[in-house]
KEMI-927925 format. One record per residue (C-alpha): residue number from 1; chain; residue in three letters; x, y, z. Coordinates in pm, 1 decimal. Last residue first. Example, Ala and Ser with C-alpha at 12.3 -4.5 7.8 and 13.67 -1.06 7.14 Angstrom:
2
(r 2; "A"; "SER"; (1367.0; -106.0; 714.0))
(r 1; "A"; "ALA"; (1230.0; -450.0; 780.0))
***
This chain:
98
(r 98; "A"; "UNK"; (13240.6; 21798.5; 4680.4))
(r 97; "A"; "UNK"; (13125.5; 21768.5; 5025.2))
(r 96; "A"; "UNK"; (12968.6; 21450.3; 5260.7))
(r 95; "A"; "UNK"; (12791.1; 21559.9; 5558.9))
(r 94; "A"; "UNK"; (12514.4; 21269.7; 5448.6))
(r 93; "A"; "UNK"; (12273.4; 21578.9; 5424.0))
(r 92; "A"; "UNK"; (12521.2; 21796.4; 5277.5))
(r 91; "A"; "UNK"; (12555.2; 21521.5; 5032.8))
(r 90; "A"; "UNK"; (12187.8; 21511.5; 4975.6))
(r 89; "A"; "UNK"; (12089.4; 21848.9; 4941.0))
(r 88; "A"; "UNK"; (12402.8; 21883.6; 4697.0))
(r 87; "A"; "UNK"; (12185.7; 21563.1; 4554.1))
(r 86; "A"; "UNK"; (11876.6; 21836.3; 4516.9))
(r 85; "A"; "UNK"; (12097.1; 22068.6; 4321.1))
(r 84; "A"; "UNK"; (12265.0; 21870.7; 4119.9))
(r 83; "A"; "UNK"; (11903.0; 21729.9; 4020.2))
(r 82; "A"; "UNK"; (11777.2; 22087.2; 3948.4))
(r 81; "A"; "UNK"; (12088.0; 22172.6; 3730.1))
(r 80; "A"; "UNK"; (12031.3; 21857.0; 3587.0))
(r 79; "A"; "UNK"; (11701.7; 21958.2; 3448.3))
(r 78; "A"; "UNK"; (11864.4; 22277.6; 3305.8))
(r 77; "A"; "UNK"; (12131.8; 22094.1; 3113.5))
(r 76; "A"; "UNK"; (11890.2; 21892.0; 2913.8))
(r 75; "A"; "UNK"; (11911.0; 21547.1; 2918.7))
(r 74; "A"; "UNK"; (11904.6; 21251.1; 2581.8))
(r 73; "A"; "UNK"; (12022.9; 21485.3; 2332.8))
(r 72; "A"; "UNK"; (12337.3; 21363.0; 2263.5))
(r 71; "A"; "UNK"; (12556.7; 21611.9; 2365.3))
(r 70; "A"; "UNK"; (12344.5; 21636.2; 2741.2))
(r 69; "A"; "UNK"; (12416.5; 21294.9; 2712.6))
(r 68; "A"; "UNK"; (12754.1; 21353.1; 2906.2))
(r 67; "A"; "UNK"; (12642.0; 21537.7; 3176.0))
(r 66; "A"; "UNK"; (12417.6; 21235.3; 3288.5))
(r 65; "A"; "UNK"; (12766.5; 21068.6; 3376.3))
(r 64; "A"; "UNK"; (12846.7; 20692.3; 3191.6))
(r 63; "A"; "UNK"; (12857.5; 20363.1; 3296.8))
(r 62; "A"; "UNK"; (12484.8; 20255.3; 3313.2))
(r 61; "A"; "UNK"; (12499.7; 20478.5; 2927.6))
(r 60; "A"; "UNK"; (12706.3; 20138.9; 2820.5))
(r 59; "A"; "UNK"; (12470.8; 19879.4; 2954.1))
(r 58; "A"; "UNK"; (12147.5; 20055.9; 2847.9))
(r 57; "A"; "UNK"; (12278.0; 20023.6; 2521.8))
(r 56; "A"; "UNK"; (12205.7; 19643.5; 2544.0))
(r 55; "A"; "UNK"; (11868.5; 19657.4; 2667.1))
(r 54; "A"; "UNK"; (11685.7; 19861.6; 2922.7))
(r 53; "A"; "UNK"; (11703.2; 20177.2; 3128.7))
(r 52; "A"; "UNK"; (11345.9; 20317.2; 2996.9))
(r 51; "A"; "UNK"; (11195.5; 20249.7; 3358.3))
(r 50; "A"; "UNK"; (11562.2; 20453.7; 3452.8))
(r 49; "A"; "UNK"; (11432.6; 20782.6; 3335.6))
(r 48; "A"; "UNK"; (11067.8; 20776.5; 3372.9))
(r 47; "A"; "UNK"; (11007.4; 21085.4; 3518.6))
(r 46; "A"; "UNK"; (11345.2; 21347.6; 3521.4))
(r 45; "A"; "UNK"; (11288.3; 21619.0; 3802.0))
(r 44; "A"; "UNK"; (11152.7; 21358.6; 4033.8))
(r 43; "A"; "UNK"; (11299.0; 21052.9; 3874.1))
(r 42; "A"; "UNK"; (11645.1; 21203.7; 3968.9))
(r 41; "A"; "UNK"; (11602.8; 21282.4; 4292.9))
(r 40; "A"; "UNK"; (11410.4; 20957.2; 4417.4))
(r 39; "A"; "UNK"; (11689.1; 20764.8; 4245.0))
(r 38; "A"; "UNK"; (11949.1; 20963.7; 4445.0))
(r 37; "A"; "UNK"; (11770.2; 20853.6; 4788.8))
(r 36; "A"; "UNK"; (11763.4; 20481.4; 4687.7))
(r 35; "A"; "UNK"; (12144.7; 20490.3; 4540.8))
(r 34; "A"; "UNK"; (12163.2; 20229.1; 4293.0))
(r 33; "A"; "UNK"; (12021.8; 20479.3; 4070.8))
(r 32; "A"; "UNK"; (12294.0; 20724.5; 4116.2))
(r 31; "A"; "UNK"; (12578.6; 20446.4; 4070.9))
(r 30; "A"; "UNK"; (12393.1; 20302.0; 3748.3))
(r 29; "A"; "UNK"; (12423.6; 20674.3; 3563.9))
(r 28; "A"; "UNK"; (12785.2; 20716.2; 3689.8))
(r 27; "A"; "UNK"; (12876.8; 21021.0; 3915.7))
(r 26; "A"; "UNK"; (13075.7; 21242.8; 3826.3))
(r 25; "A"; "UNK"; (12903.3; 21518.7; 3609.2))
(r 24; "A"; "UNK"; (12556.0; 21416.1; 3728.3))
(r 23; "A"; "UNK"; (12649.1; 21454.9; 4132.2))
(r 22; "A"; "UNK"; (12700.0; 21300.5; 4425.9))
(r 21; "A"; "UNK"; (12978.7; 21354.8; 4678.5))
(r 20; "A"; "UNK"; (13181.1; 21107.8; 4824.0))
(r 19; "A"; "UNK"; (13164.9; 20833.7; 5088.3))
(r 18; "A"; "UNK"; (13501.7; 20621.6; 5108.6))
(r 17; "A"; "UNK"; (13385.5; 20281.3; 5096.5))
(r 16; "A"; "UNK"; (13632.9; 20077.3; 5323.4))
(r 15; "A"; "UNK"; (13909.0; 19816.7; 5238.8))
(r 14; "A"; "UNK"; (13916.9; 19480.9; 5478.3))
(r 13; "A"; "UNK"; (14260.5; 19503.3; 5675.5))
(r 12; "A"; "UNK"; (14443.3; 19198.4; 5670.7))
(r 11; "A"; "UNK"; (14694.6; 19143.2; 5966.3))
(r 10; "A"; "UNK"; (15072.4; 19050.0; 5983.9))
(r 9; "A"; "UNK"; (15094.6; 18928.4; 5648.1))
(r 8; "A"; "UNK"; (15345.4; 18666.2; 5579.9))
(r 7; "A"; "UNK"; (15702.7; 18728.1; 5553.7))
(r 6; "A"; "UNK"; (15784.6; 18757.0; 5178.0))
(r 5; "A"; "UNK"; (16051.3; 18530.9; 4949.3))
(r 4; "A"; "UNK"; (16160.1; 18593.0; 4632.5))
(r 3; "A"; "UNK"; (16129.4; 18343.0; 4376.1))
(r 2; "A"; "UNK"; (16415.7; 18152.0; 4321.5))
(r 1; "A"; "UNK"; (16622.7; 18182.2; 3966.2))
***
C-alpha cells in the first residue's frame, strides 16, 4: 500500500494567543501568576501565596483553579470573591470579557 500523497503547504500561518478572561474558577494557579498584573491581584488580597509555591505538590496545585482548594481548605471563598473582582478590573481593562 502507498502512502497518500499531499500538495505541499501553500503558506504556514503561526497560531495566535487568543486573550481571555481571568478568573480563579478558570484560570490555572501557574497561569495567574505568570501574569505580572494578576500576581499583583492575588498577593494583595492573598499575602504570601505563591512564596509558599514550592516542592513537588506545588507542581500539581500550578495546574489547578483557586476555586478548587476552597474544598481543601487552602482559600476561602470570600477572598476570591475580592480577587475575581479585581481581575474583572483587569479584563475590562485589557477589553477582554468573560
Amino acid at each position: 500500500m502507498d502512502a497518500p500523497l499531499y500538495p505541499p503547504a501553500a503558506a504556514f500561518e503561526a497560531p495566535v494567543r487568543v486573550p481571555h478572561a481571568l478568573s480563579t474558577r478558570s484560570s490555572s494557579i501557574a497561569e495567574l501568576a505568570d501574569d505580572p498584573e494578576a500576581r499583583a491581584i492575588v498577593e494583595r488580597e492573598m499575602p504570601g501565596t505563591f512564596a509558599g509555591m514550592n516542592g513537588p505538590m506545588a507542581a500539581q496545585a500550578e495546574e489547578m483553579s483557586f476555586r478548587s482548594l476552597v474544598q481543601f481548605g487552602y482559600a476561602k471563598s470570600e477572598v476570591l470573591e475580592r480577587v475575581d473582582a479585581g481581575l474583572a478590573r483587569l479584563n475590562a481593562r485589557r477589553g477582554v470579557r468573560l
